[in-house]
C-alpha positions in Angstrom: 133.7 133.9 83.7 136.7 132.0 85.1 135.1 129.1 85.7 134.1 128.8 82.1 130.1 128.7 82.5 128.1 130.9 81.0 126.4 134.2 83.2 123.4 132.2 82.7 124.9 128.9 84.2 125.8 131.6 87.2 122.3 132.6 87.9 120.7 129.1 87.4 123.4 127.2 89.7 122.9 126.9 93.5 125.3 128.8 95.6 126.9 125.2 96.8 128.0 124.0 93.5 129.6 127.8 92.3 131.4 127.9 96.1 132.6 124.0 95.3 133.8 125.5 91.8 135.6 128.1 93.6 137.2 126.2 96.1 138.6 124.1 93.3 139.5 126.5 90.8 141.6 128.0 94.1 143.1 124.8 94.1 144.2 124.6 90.9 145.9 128.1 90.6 147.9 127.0 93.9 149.0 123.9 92.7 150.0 126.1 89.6 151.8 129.0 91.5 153.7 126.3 93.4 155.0 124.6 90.3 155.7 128.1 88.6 158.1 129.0 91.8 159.7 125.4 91.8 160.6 125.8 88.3 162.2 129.4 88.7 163.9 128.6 92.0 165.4 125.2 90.2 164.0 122.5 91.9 163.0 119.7 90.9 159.1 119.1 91.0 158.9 115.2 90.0 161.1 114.1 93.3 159.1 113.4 96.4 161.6 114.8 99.1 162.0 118.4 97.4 157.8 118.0 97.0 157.9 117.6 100.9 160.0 120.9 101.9 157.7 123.1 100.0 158.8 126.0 97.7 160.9 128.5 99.6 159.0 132.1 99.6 155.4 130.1 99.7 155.4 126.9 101.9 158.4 128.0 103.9 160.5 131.2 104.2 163.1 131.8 101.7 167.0 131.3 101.6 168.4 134.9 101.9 171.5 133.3 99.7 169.1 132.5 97.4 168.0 136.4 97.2 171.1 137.6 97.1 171.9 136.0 93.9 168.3 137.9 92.5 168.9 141.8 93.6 
């Protein structure tokens, strides 16, 4: 299972506690894909000001310069 508990863990849980896992495991894998698409579109993930804009193509729309450079 993804959230690495067994099938029994799954069946003995209460539905709050597997939707909280959920919810944070979603978390997790978005905090992820942002990172993976600041590192391929070069910016630089440790400075607070880049942090703030948001990675282009997820948090705001893309630079079509940018995706000129890709095709």
């Amino acid at each position: 299972m993804e959230l690495g508990q067994s099938e029994e863990w799954f069946w003995n849980t209460t539905p709050r506690k597997l939707i909280a896992m959920l919810d944070q495991k979603k978390r997790i894998d978005i905090e992820k894909m942002k990172t993976q698409a600041a590192l391929i579109w070069g910016a630089d993930i440790d400075d607070p000001v880049e942090k703030s804009k948001g990675v282009p193509g997820i948090d705001r729309p893309a630079d079509p310069e940018l995706l000129a450079d890709w095709s």
